[in-house]
N, CA, C, O and CB atoms as a CASP TS submission, in Angstrom:
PFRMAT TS
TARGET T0000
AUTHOR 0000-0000-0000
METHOD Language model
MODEL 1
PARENT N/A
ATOM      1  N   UNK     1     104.948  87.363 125.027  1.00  0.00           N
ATOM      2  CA  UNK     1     104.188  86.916 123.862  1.00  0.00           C
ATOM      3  C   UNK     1     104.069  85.396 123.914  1.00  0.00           C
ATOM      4  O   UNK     1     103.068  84.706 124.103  1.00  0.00           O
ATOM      5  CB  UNK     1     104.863  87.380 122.531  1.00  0.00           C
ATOM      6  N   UNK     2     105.372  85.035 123.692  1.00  0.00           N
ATOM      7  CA  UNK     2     105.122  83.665 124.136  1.00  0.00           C
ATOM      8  C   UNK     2     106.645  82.668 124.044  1.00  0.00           C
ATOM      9  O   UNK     2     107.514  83.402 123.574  1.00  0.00           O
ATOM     10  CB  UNK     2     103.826  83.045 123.076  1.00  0.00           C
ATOM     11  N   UNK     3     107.074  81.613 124.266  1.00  0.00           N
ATOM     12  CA  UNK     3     108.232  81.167 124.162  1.00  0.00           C
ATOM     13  C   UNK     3     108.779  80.860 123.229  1.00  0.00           C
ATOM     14  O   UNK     3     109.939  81.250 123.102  1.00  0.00           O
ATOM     15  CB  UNK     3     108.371  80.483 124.672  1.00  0.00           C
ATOM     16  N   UNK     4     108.030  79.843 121.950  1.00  0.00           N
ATOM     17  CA  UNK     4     108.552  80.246 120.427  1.00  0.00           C
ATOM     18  C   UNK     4     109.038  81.131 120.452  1.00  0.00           C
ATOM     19  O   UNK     4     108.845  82.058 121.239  1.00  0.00           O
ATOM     20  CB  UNK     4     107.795  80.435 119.394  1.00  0.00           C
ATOM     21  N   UNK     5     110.198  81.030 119.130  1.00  0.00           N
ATOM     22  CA  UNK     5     110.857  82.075 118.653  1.00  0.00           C
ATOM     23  C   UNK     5     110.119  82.272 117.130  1.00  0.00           C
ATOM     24  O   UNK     5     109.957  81.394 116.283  1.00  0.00           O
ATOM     25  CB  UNK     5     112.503  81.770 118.679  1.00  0.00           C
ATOM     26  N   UNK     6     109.735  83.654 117.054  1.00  0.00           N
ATOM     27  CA  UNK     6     108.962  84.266 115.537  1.00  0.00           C
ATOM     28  C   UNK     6     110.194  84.216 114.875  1.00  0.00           C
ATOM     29  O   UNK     6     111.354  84.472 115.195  1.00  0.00           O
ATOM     30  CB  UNK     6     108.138  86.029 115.451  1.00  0.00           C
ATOM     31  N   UNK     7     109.573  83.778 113.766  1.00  0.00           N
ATOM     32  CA  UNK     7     110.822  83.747 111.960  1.00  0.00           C
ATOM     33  C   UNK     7     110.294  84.802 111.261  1.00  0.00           C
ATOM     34  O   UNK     7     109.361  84.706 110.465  1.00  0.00           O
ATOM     35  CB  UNK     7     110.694  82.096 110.554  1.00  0.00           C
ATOM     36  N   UNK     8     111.317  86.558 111.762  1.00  0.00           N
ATOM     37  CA  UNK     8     110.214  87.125 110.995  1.00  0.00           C
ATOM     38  C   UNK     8     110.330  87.679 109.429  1.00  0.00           C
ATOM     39  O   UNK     8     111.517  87.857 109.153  1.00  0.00           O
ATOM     40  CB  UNK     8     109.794  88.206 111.800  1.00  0.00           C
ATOM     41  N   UNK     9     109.766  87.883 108.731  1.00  0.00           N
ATOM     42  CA  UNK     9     109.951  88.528 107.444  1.00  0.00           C
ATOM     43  C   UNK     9     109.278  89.531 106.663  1.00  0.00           C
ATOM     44  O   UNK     9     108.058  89.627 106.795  1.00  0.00           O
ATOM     45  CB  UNK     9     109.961  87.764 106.775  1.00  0.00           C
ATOM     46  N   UNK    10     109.990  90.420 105.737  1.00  0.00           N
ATOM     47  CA  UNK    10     109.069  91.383 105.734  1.00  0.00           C
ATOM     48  C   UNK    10     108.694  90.843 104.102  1.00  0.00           C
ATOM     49  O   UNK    10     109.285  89.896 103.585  1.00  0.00           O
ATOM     50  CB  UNK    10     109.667  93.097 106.114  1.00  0.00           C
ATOM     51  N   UNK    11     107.529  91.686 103.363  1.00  0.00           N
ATOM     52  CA  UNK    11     106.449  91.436 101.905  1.00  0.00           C
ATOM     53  C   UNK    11     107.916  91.489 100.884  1.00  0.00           C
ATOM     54  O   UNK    11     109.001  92.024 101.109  1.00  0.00           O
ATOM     55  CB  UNK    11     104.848  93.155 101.448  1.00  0.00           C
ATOM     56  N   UNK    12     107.500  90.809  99.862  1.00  0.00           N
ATOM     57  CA  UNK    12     108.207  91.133  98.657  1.00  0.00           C
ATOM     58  C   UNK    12     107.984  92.443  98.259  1.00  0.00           C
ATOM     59  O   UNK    12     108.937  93.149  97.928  1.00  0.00           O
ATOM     60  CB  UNK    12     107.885  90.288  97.607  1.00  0.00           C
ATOM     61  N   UNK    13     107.386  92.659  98.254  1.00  0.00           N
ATOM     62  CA  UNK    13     106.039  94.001  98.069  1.00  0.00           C
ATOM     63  C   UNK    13     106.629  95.247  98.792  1.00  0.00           C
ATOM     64  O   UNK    13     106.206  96.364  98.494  1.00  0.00           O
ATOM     65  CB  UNK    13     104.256  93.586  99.013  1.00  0.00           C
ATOM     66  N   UNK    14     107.635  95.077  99.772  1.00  0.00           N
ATOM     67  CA  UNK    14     108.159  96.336 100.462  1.00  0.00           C
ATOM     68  C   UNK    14     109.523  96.666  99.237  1.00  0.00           C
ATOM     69  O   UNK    14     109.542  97.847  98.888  1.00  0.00           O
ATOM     70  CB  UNK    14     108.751  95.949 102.417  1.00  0.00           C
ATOM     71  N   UNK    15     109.881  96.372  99.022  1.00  0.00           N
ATOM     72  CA  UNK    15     110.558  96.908  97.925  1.00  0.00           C
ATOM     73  C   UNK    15     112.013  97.227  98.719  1.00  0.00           C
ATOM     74  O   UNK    15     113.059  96.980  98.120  1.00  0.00           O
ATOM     75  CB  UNK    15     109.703  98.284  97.201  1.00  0.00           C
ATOM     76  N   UNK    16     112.041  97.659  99.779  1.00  0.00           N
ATOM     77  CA  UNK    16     113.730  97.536 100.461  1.00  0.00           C
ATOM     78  C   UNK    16     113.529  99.230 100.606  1.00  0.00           C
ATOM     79  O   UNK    16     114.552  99.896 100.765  1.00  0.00           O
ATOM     80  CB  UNK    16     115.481  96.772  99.118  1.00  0.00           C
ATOM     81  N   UNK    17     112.500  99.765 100.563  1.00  0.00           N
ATOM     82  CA  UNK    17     112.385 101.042 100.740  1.00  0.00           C
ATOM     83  C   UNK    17     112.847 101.053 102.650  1.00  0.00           C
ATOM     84  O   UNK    17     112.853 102.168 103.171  1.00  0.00           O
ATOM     85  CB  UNK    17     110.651 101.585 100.151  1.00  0.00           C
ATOM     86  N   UNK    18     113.001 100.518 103.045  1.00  0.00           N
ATOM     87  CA  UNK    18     112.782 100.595 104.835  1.00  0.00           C
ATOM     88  C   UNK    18     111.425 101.171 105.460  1.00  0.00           C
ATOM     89  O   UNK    18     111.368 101.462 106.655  1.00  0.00           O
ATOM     90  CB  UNK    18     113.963 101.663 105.525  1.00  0.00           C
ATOM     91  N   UNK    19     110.332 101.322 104.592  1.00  0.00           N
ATOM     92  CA  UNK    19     109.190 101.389 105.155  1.00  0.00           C
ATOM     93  C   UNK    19     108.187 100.172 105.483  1.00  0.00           C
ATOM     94  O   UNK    19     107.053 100.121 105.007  1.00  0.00           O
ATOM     95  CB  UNK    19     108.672 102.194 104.447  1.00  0.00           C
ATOM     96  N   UNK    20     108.531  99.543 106.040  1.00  0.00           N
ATOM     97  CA  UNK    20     107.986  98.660 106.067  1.00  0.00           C
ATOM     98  C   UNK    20     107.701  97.966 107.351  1.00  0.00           C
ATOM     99  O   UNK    20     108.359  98.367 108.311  1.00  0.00           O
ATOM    100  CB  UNK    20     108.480  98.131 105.315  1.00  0.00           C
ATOM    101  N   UNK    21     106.699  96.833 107.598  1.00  0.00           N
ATOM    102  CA  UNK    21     106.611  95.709 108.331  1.00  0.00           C
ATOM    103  C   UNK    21     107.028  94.512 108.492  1.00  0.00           C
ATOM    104  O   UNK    21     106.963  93.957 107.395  1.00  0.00           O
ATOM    105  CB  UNK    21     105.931  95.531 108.327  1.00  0.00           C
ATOM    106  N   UNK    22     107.602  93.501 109.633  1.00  0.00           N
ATOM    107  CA  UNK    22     107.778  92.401 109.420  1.00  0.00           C
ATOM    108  C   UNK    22     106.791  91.668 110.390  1.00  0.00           C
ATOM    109  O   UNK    22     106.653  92.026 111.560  1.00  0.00           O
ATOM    110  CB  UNK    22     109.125  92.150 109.482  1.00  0.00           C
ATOM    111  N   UNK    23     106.152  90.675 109.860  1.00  0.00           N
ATOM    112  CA  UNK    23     105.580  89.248 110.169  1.00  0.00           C
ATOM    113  C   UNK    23     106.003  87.701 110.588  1.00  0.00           C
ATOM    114  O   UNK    23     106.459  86.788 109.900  1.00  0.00           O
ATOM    115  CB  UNK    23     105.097  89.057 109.250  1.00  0.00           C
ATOM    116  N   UNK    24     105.705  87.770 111.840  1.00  0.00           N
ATOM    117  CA  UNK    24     105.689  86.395 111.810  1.00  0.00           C
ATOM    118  C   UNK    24     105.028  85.131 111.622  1.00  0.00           C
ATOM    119  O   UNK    24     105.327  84.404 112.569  1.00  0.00           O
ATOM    120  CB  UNK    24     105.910  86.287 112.412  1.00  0.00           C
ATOM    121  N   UNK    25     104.249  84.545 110.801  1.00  0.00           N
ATOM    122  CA  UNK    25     102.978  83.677 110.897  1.00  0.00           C
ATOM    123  C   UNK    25     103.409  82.599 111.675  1.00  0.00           C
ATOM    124  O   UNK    25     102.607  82.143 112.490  1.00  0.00           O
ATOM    125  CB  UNK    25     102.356  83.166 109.515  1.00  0.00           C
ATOM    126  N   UNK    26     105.199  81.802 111.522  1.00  0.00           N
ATOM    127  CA  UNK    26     105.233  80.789 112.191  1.00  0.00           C
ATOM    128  C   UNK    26     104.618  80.341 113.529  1.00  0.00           C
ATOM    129  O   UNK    26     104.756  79.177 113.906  1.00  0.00           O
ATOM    130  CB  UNK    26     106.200  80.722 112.219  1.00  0.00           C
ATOM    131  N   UNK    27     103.855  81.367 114.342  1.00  0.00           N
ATOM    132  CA  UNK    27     103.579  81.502 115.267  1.00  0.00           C
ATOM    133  C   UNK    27     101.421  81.334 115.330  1.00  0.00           C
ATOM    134  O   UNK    27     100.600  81.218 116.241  1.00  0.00           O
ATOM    135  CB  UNK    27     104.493  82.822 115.561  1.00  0.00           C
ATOM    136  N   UNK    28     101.373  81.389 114.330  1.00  0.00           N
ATOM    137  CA  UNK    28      99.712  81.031 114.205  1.00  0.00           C
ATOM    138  C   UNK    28      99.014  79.931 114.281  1.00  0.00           C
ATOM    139  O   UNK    28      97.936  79.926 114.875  1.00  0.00           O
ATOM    140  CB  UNK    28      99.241  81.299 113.174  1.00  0.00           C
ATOM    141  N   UNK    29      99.522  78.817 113.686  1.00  0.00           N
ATOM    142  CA  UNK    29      99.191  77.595 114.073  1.00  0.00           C
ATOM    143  C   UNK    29      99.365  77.174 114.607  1.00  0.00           C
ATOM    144  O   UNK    29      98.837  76.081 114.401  1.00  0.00           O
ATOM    145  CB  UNK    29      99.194  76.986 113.799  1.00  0.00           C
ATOM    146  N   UNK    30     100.184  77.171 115.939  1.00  0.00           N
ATOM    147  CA  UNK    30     100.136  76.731 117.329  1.00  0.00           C
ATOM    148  C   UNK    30      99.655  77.795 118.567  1.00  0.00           C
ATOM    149  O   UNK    30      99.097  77.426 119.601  1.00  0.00           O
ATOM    150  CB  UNK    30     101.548  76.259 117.602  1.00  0.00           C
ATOM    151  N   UNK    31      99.994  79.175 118.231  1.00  0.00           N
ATOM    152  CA  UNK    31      99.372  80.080 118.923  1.00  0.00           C
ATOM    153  C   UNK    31      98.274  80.941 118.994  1.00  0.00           C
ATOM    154  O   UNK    31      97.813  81.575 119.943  1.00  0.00           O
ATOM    155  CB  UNK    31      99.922  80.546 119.011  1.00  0.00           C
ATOM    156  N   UNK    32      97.882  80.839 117.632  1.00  0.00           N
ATOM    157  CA  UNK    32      96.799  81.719 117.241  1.00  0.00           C
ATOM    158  C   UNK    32      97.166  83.112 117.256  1.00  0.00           C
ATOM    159  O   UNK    32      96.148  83.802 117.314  1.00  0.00           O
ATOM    160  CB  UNK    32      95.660  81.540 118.076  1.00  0.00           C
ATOM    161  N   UNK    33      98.293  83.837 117.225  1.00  0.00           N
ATOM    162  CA  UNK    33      98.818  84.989 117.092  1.00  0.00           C
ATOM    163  C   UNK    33      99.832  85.152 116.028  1.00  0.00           C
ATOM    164  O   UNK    33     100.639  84.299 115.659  1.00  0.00           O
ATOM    165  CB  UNK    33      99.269  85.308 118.222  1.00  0.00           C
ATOM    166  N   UNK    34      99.684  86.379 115.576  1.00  0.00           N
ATOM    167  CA  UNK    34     100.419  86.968 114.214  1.00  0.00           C
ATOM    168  C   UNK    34     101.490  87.798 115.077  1.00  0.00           C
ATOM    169  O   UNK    34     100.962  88.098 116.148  1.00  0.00           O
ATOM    170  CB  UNK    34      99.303  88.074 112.985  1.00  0.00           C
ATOM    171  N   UNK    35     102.682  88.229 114.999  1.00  0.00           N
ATOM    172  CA  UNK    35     102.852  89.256 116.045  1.00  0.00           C
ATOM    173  C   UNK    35     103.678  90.331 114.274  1.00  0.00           C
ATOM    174  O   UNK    35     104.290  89.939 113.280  1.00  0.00           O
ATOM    175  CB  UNK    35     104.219  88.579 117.985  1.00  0.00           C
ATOM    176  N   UNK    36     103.328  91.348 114.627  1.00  0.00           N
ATOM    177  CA  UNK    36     104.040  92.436 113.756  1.00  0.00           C
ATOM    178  C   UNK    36     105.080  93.447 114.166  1.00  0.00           C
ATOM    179  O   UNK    36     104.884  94.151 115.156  1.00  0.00           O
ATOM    180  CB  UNK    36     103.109  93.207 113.281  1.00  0.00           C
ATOM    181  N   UNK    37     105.676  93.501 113.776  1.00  0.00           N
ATOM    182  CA  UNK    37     107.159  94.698 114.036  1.00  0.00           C
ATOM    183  C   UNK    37     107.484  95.615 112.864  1.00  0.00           C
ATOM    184  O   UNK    37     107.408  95.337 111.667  1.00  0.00           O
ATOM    185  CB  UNK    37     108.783  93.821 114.254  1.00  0.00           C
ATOM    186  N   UNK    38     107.929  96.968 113.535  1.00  0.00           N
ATOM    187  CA  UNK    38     108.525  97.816 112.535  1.00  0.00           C
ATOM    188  C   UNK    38     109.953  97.117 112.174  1.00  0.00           C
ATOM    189  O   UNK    38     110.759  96.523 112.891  1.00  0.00           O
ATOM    190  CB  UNK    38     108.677  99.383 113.111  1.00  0.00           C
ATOM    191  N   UNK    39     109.952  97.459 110.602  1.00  0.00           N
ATOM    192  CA  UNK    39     111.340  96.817 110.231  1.00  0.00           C
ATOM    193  C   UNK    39     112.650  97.593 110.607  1.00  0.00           C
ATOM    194  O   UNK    39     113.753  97.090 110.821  1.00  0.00           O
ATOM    195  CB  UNK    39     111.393  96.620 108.699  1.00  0.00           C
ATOM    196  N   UNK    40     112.323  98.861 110.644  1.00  0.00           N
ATOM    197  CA  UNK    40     113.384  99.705 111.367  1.00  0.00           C
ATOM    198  C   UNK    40     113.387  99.462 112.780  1.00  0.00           C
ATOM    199  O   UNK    40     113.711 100.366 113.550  1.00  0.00           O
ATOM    200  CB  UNK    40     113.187 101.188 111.165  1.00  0.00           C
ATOM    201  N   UNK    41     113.099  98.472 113.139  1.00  0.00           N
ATOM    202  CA  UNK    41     113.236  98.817 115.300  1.00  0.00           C
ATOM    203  C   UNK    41     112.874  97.199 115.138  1.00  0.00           C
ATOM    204  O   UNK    41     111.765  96.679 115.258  1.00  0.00           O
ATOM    205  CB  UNK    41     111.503 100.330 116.671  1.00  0.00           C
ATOM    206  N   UNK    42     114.259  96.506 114.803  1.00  0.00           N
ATOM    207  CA  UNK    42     113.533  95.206 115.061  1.00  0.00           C
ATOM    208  C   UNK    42     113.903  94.601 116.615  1.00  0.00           C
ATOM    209  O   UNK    42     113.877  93.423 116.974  1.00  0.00           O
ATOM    210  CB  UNK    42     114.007  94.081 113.830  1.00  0.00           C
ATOM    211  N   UNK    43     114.277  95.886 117.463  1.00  0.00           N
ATOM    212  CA  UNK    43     114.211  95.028 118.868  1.00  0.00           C
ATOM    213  C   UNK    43     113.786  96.221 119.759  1.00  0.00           C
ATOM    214  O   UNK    43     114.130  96.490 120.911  1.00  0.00           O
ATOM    215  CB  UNK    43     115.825  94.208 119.442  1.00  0.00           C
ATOM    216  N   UNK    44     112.746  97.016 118.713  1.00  0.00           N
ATOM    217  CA  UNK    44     111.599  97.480 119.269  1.00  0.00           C
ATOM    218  C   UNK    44     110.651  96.750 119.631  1.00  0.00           C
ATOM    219  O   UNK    44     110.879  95.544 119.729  1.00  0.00           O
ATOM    220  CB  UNK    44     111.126  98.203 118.645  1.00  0.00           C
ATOM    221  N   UNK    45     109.272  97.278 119.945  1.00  0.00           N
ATOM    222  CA  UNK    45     107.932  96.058 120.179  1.00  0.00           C
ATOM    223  C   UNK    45     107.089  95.650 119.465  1.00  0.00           C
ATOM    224  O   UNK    45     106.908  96.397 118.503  1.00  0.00           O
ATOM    225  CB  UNK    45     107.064  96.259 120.978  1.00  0.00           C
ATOM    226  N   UNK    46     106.423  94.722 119.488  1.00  0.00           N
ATOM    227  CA  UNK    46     105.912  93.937 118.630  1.00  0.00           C
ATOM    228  C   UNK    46     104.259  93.653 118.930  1.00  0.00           C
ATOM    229  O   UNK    46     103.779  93.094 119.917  1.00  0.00           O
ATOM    230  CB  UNK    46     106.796  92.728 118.652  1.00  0.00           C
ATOM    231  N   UNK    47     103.763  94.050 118.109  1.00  0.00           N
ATOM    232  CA  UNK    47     102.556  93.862 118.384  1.00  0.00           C
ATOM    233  C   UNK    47     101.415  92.246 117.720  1.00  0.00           C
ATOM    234  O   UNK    47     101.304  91.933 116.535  1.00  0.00           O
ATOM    235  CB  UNK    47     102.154  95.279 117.889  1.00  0.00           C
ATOM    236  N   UNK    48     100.722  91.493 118.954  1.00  0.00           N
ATOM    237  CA  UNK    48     100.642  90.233 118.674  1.00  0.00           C
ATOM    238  C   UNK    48      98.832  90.164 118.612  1.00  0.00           C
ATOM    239  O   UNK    48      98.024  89.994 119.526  1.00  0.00           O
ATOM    240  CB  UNK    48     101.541  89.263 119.873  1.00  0.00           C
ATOM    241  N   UNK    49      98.622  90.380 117.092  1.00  0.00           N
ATOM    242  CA  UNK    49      97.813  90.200 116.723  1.00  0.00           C
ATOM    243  C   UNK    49      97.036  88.805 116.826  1.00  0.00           C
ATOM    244  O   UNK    49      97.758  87.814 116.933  1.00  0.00           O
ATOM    245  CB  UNK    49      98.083  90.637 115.882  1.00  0.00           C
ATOM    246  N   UNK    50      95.871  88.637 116.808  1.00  0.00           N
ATOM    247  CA  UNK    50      95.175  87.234 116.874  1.00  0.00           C
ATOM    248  C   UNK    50      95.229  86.640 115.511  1.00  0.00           C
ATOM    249  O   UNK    50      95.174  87.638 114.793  1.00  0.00           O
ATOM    250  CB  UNK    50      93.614  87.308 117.364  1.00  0.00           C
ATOM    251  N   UNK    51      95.290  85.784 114.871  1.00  0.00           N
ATOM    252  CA  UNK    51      95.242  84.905 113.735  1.00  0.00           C
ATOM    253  C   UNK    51      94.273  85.504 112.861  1.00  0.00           C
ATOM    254  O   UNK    51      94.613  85.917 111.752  1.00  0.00           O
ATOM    255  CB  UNK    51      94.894  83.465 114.075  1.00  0.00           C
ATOM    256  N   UNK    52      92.931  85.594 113.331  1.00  0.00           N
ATOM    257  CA  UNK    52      91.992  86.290 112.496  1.00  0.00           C
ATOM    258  C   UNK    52      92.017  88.104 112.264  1.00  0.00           C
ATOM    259  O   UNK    52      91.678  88.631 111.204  1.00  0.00           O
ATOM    260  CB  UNK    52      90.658  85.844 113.150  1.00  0.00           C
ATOM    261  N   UNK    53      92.363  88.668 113.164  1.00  0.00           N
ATOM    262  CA  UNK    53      92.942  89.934 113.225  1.00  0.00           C
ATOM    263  C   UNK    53      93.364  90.370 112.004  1.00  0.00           C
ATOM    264  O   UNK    53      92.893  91.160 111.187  1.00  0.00           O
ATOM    265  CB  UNK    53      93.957  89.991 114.084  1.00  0.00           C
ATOM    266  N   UNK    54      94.884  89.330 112.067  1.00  0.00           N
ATOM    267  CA  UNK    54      95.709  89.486 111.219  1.00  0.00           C
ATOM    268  C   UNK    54      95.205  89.647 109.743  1.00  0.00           C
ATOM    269  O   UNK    54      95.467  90.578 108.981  1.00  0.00           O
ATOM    270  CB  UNK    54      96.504  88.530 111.413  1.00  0.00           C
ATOM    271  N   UNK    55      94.042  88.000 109.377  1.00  0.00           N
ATOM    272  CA  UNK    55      93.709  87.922 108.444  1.00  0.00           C
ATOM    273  C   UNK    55      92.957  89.184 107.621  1.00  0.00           C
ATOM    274  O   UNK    55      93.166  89.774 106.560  1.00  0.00           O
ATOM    275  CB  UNK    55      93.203  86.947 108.639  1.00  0.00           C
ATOM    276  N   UNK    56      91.949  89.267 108.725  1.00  0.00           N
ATOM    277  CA  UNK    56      90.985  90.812 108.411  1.00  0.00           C
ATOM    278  C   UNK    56      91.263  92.011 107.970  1.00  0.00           C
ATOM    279  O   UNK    56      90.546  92.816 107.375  1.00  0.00           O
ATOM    280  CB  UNK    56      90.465  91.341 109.395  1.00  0.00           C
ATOM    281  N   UNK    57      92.933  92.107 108.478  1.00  0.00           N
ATOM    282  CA  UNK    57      93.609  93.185 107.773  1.00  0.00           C
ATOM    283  C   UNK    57      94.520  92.996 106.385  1.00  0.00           C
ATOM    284  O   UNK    57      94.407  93.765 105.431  1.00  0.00           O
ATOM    285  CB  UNK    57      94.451  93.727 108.768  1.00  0.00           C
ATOM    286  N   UNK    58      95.386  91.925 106.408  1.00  0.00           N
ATOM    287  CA  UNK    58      95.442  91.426 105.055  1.00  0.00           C
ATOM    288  C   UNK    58      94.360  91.476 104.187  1.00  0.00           C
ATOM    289  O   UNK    58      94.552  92.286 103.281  1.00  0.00           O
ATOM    290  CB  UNK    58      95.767  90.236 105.070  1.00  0.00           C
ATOM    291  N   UNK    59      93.170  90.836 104.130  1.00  0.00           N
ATOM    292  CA  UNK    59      92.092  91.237 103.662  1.00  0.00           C
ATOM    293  C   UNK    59      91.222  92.251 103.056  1.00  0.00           C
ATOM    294  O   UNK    59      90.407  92.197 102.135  1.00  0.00           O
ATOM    295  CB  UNK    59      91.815  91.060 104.158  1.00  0.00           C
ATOM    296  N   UNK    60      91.838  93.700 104.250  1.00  0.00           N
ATOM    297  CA  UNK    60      91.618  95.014 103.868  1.00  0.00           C
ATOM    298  C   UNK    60      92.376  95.543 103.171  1.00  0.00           C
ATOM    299  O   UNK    60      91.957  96.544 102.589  1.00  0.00           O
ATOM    300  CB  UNK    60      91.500  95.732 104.677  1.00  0.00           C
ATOM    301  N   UNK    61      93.426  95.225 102.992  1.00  0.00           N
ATOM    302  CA  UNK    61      94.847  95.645 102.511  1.00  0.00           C
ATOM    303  C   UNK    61      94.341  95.876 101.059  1.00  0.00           C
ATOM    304  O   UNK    61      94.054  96.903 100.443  1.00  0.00           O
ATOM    305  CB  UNK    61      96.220  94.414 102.708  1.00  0.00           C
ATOM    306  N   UNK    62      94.329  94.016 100.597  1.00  0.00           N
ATOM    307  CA  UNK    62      94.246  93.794  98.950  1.00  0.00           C
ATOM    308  C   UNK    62      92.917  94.564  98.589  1.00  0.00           C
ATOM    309  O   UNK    62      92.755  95.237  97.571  1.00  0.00           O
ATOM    310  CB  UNK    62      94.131  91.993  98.419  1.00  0.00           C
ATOM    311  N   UNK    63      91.625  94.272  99.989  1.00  0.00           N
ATOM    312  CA  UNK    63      90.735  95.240  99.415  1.00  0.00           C
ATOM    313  C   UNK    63      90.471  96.706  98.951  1.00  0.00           C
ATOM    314  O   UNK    63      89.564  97.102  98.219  1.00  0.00           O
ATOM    315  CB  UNK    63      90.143  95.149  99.951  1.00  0.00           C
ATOM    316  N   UNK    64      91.327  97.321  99.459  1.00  0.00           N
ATOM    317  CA  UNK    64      91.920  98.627  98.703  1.00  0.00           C
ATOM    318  C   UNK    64      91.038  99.767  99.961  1.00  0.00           C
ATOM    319  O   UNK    64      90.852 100.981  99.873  1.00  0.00           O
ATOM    320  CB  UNK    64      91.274  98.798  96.529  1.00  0.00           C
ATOM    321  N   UNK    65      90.549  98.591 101.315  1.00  0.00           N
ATOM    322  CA  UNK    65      89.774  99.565 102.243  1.00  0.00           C
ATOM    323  C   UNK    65      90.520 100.483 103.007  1.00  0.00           C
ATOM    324  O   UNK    65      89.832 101.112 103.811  1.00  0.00           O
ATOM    325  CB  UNK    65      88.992  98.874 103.194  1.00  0.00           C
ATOM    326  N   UNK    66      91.807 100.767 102.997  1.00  0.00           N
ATOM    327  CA  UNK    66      92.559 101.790 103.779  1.00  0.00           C
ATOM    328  C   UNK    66      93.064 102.518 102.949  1.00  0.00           C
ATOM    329  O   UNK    66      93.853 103.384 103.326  1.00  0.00           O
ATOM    330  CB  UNK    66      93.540 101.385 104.654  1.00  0.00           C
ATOM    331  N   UNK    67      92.779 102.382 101.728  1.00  0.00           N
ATOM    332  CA  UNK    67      93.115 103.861 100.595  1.00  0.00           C
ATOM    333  C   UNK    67      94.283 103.376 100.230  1.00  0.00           C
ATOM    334  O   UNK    67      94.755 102.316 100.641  1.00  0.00           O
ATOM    335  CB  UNK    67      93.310 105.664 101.251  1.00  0.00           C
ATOM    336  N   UNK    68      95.026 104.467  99.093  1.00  0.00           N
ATOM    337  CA  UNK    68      96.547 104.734  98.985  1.00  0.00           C
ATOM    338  C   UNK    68      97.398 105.652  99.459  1.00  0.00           C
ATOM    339  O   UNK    68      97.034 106.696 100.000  1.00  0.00           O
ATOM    340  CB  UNK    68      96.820 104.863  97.985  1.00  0.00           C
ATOM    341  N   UNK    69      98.469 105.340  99.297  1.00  0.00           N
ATOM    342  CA  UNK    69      99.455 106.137 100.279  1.00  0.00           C
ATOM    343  C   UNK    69     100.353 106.787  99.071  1.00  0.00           C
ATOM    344  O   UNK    69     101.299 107.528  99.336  1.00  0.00           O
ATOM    345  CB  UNK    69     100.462 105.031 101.533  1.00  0.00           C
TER
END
């Protein structure tokens, strides 16, 4: 991914249920990549989204375009 080390964290918004995602942004303004991890497997893999990627889906999120769960 890259040599930085990601600071990652997961939403207030996950509630501590363990369903969740963690984020790293520290990694966007110098890399242009978001990278995401399951919070249960945090030395599982990580997937390294592009900066705008990232955004587009945040975006969809609040927009309510992937439904409810």
């Amino acid at each position: 991914m890259t040599t930085a080390s990601p600071r990652w964290f997961a939403s207030s918004y996950s509630g501590n249920g363990g369903q969740c995602i963690e984020v790293a942004v520290n990694l966007s303004a110098a890399h242009g990549i978001v990278p995401v991890r399951d919070s249960k497997r945090p030395d599982g893999p990580a997937l390294a989204l592009t900066a705008r990627a990232f955004a587009d889906f945040v975006g969809g999120v609040k927009g309510g375009r992937f439904g409810a769960v």
